[in-house]
N, C-alpha and C positions, 0 to 999 in steps of 0.2 A: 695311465692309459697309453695302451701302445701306438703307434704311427694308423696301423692298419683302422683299428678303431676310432679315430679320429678322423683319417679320410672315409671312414662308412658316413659317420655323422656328417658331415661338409658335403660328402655327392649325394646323400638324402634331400640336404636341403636343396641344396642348387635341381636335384630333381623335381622336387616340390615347387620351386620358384620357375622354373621356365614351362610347367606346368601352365601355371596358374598365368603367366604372362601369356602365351601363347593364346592362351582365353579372352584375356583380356584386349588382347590387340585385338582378335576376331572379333570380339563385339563391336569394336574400332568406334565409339563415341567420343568426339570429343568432351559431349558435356558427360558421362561421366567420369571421364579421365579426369573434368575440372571437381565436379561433385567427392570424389577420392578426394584430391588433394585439399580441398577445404574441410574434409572430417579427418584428414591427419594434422591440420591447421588448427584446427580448434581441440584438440587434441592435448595440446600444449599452451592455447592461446584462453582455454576457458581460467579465468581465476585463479579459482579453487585447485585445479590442477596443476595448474602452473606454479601455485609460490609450494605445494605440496612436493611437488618433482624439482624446484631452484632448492627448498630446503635439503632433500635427499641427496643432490648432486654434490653440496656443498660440504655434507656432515661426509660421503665417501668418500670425495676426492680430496677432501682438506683442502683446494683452490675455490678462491674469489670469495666474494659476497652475496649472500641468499637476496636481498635488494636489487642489486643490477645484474643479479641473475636472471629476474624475473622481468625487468625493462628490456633486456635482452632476449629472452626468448620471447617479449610479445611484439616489440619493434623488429626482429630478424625475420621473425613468420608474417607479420602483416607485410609489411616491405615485402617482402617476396610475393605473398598473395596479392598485394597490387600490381607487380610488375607482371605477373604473368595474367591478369583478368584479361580474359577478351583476345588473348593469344592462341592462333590457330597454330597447335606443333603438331598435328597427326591429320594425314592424307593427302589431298590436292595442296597444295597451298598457292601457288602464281603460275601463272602463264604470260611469256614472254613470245610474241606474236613476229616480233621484228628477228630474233633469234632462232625462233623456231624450238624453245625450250620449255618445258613442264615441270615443274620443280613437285613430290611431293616428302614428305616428312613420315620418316617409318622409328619405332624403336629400336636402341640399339640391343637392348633383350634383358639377360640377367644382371643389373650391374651389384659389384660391391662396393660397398661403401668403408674404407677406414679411416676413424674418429678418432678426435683425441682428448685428452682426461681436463682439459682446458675448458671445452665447452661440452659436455657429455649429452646435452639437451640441443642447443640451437641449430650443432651444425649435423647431427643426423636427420632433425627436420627438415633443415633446408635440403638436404642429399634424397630425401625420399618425397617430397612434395613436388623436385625438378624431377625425381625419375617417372614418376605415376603422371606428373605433366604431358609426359610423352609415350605414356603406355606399357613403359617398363616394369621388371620385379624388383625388388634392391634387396640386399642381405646387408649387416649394418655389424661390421667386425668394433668391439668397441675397444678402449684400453682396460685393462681387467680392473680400474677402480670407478667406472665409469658403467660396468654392468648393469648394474642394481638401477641407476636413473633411467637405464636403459630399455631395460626389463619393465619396468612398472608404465614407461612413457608408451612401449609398444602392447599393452594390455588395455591401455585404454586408445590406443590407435585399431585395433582389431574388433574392437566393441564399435566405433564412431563407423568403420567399415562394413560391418556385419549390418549395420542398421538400413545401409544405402546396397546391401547384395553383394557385396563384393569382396572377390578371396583373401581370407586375411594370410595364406601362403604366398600374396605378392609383395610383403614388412616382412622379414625376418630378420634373427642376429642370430651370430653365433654361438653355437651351444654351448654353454657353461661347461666348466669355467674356458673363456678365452685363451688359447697357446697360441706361440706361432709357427705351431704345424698344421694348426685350424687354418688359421691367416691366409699361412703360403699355399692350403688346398684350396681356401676359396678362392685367391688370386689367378691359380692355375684354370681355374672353370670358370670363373665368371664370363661375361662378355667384353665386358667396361670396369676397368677401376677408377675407384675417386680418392685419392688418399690425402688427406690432409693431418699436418702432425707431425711428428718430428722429421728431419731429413734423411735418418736410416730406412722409416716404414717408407719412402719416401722413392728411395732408390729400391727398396726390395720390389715395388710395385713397378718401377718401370725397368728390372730384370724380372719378372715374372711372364713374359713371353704374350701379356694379355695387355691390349691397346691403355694405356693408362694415364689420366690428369693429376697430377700431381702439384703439389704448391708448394713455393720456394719457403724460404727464412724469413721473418722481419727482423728489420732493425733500426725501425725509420728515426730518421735523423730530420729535426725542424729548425728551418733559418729564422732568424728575425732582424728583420735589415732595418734599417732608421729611419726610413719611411714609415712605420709599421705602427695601427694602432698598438701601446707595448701592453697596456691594461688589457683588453680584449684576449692580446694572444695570449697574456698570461691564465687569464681567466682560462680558455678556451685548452689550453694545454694540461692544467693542473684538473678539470674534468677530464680529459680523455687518460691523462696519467693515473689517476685512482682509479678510474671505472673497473668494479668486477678484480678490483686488487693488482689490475695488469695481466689477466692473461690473456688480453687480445694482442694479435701479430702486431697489431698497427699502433700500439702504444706508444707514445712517446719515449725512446730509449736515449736520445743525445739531441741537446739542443744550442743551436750555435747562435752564437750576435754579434754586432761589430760592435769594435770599443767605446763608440763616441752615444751609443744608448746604452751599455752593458751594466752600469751602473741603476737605469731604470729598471732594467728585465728583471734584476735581481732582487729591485725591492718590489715590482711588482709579482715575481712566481712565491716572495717570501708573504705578503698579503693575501696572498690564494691558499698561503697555507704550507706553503715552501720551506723546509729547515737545510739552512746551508751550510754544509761540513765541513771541517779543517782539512788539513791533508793527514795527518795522522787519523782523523776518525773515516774519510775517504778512503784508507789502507787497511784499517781493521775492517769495512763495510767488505770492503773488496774480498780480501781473506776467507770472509765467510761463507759469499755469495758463490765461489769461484774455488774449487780445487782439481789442482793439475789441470788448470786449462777448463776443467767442464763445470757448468753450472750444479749448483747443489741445491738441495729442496729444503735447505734452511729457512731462505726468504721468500721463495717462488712463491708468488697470487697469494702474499699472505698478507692481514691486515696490520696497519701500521703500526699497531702499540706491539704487537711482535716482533715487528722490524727495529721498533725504537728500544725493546728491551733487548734483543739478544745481541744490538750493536754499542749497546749500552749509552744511551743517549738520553735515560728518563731526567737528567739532570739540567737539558739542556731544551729536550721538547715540551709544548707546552701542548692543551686539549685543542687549540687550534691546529696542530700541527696535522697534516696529510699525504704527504712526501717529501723526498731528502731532494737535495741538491749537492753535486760533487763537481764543486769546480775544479777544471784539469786542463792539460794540453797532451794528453796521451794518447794516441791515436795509431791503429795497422795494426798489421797482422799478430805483432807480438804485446798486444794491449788486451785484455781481456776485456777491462774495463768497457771500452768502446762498444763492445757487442751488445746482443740482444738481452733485455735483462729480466723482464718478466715480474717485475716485484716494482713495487711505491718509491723509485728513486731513480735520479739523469742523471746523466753527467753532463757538463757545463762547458761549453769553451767559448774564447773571445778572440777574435781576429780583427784586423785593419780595414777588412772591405769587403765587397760581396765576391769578388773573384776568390780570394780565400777561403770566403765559406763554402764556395759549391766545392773548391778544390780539396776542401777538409772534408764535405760530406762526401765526396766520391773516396776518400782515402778510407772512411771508416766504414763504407759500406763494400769495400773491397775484401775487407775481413769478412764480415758477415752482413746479408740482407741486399744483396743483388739483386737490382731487378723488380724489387718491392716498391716502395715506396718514398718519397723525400716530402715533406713540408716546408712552406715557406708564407710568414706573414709579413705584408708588404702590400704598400699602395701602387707599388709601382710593378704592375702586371709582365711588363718586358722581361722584367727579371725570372718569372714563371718558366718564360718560353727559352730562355737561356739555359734553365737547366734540364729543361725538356730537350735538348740536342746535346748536351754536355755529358749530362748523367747516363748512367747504364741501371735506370727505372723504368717502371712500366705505369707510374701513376706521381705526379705532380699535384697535391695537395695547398690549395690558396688561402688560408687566413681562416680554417676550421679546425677545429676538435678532429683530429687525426683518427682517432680509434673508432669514431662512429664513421667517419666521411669516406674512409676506404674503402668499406665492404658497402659501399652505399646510404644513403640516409633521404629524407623527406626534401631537402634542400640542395639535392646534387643529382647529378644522370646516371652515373656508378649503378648497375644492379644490384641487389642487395642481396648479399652473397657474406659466405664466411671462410670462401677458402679463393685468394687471391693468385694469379699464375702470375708469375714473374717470369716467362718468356726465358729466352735463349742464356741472359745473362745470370735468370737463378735456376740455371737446367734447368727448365720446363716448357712443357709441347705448347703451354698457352700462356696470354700475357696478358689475359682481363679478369674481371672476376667470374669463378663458376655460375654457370646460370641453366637453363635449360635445353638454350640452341648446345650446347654441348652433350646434352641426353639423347640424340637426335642424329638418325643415320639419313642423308639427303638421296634422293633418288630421283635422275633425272631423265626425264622422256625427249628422244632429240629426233628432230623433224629436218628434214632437208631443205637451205633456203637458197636464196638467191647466190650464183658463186658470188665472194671476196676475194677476189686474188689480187693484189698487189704488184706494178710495176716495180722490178728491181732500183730503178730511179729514185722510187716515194719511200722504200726502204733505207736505202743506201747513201741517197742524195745528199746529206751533211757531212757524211765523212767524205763520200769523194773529193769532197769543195773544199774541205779541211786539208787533204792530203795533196794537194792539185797544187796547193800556192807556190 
């Protein structure tokens, strides 16, 4: 198919979706905007559909596990449908009397959405239940192995829609098969992009001249200081490390201890199920994982007894076994190692104190996963706040299960989100997690109050006194 016929397909739809938006704001209900979003909610959240669509996602993308596919997509959507119940995001919404300000909430129109083959189910939910939150249309560009989940999820989102009135031209995805001439047309027309998923799609979004959210790298790096329950965090770490095979950002990739517990860590992540590798099977693990520099889709979100045979460890793992351990001291830019890994296996390191550890986690997050996130289990809270002014993060993790606690969970304030901003320091316009106040154009009504004007004194007055001595 040539360029031309590809952009006819892309400006149909986006013609079809700001259609269908346009309407839909007019009717300007909040409770239907809520009513949408809970029949794209249950969508995914009924049973039967859901482990039918966690299987399908599983068999096309060949990433994670059909099991906490299905925890995943029913904790990601309800979490989100609590966070937004009872949330006004369309029309008046405050008036501030002493300001003289009106604050109301309008959509921002057509957004698109681009997904990635990691979560081919959860995080186009979440991207289309925040836009219909606020009134919007969304089109849902997927990765081309992530179609087919895609396709069948939005045929039963269009059916749950038609039932409550409502246009199923405001759910679209791109029309088969997926290119990225599709992509880069819808980028150009949309109103809003959302793009989560590699850092290429990532940067192509925000060079596409269309206002765009985008989300950084992970590569979270977890401390465990010697204050630290070391069982708990082991437990707590070796869940969030297998979940879904590793393809969540927030997975545990590198976890650091100090020496005088290091010895405990290891026999407690090796009880959780931990198999700890020499350096020569640490070398061949690497090898495989890793060429020229880029990750390979040898190990990626695959389950463990693939990982234990193609690194050749059946001799060594036992049926208890559920991810590797690679103890190292290899760290920066020229450590491949250190990075993001995406597959049933950390690397390990041991330092003298906690100043080394934050010192070590900013060194390995300098390579990759700025801005993202750091863990650290520890009773001693201080230390939290230390590397909340140290670090170049956007989220300081306390003594949880990292892969759930990022994007938010039932036990934390985090909204519950699957695409994380990492702020200034992972290129990005934002530095919380996706939600809906970001679906959302502010419009403000301004009333004339009482002057404020300011003596030059009440302004000025500290540095004169400063400068005067």
């Amino acid at each position: 198919m040539n360029n031309s016929s590809e952009f006819e397909e892309v400006d149909l739809l986006v013609k079809k979706a700001r259609i269908a938006q346009e309407k839909f704001e007019r009717q300007g209900s909040q409770q239907l905007f809520d009513l949408a979003c809970q029949a794209v909610g249950w969508a995914l959240m009924e049973p039967e559909h859901n482990q039918r669509l966690a299987k399908l996602a599983v068999k096309e993308t060949g990433l994670g596990n059909v099991s906490d596919k299905i925890k995943k997509n029913h904790n990601k959507t309800l979490g989100l449908l609590r966070d937004i119940k009872g949330v006004k995001s369309f029309g008046h919404v405050s008036e501030d009397e002493e300001l003289g300000l009106s604050l109301y909430l309008r959509p921002k129109g057509v957004v698109a959405a681009i997904v990635p083959s990691t979560n081919p189910l959860a995080t186009p939910v979440n991207n289309i239940i925040n836009a219909l939150k606020c009134g919007n249309s969304i089109i849902v560009a997927p990765s081309p192995k992530g179609v087919r989940p895609l396709r069948e999820l939005l045929s039963i989102i269009h059916h749950n829609l038609s039932l409550i009135g409502v246009d199923q031209d405001l759910v679209q995805m791109v029309p088969m098969p997926p290119t990225k001439g599709k992509t880069n047309r819808l980028m150009q027309l949309a109103d809003m992009l959302v793009v989560t998923g590699s850092q290429n799609n990532v940067k192509a979004g925000y060079s596409s001249g269309t206002p765009a959210l985008g989300v950084g790298q992970g590569n979270v790096v977890t401390i465990i200081d010697e204050t630290a329950d070391i069982e708990d965090a082991a437990a707590k770490i070796s869940v969030s490390k297998t979940f879904d095979n590793a393809t969540s950002c927030s997975s545990e990739n590198s976890v650091i201890t100090i020496d005088t517990v290091y010895e405990e860590v290891v026999g407690s992540l090796c009880s959780e199920g931990g198999l700890v590798l020499s350096e020569e099977e640490g070398s061949r693990l690497t090898d495989i994982h890793w060429k020229n520099g880029k990750m390979t889709t040898d190990l990626l979100a695959q389950d463990i007894d693939v990982i234990i045979d193609k690194v050749d460890l059946k001799d060594r793992a036992s049926k208890d076994t559920k991810f590797l351990i690679f103890p190292t001291n290899k760290a920066g830019a020229t450590e491949v190692v250190c990075g993001e890994k995406m597959s049933r296996f950390l690397t390990l390191y041991k330092v003298k104190n906690i100043s080394e550890a934050i010192e070590l986690a900013l060194k390995i997050q300098e390579y990759q996963g700025s801005g993202h996130s750091i863990g650290i289990h520890t009773k001693n809270y201080e230390r939290a706040h230390e590397i909340a002014m140290k670090a170049k993060t956007c989220r300081v993790i306390v003594n949880q299960a990292h892969c759930f606690a990022t994007g938010g969970f039932f036990n934390n304030g985090l909204p519950f989100s699957l695409s994380m901003g990492c702020g200034s320091w992972g290129g990005n316009s934002i530095d919380g997690n996706l939600n809906w106040e970001h679906f959302v154009n502010k419009v403000r009504v301004v009333k004339t109050i009482k002057e404020n004007k300011p003596e030059l004194i009440e302004v000025f007055g500290d540095f004169w006194k400063e400068t005067s001595k």
